[in-house]
N, C-alpha and C positions, 0 to 999 in steps of 0.2 A: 579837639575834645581834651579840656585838662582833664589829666589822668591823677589821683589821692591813692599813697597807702596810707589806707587808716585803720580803724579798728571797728568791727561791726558785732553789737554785743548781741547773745544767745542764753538758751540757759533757763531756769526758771525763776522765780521771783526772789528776789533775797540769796540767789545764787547764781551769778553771773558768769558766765564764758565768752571769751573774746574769738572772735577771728582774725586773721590780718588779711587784709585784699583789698583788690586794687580796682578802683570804683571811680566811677565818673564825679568831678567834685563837687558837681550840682543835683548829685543827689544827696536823696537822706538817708542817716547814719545807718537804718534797716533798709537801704533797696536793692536793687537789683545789684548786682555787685559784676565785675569784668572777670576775674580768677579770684578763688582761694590761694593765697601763701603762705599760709599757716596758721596756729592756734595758739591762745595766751590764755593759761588758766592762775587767776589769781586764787581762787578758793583751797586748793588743795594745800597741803603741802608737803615737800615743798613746791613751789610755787612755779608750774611748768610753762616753758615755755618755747616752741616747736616751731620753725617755718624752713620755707625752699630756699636757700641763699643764693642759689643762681638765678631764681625765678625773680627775687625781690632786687638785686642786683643789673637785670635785664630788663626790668621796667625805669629801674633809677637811668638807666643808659641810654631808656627811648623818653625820658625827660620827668618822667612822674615825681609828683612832692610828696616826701613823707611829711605826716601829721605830728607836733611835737614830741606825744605820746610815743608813737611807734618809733620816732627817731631816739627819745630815753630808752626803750627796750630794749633796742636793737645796737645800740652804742657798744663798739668795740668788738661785736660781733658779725660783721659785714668786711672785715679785713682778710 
């Protein structure tokens, strides 16, 4: 099963909120999802954003791809 962290939006219309988690990659953007790893709020500000770095780091280690998105967010914060 390829494993994706991507970002799965919430939230209500014209005000979005992200997730990050880690999702089978043949699903779709809203499905079932494998774990939450945290939250990406771009609405606020400033502009929040939350996750488990050993969680997100332990899927990177059982192979999982980050999504280009989440790979700009998370830049420099995974060291």
């Amino acid at each position: 099963m390829p494993v994706m962290i991507r970002l799965m939006r919430f939230g209500k219309r014209k005000s979005p909120s992200y997730r990050i988690v880690a999702i089978d990659k043949r699903k779709k953007r809203d499905g079932s999802y494998i774990e939450n790893l945290g939250n990406f709020n771009p609405m606020q500000e400033p502009v929040t954003l939350e996750f488990k770095k050993e969680r997100v780091q332990d899927w990177i280690g059982k192979g999982a791809q980050m999504s280009d998105t989440v790979r700009n967010l998370l830049k420099g914060k995974l060291k």
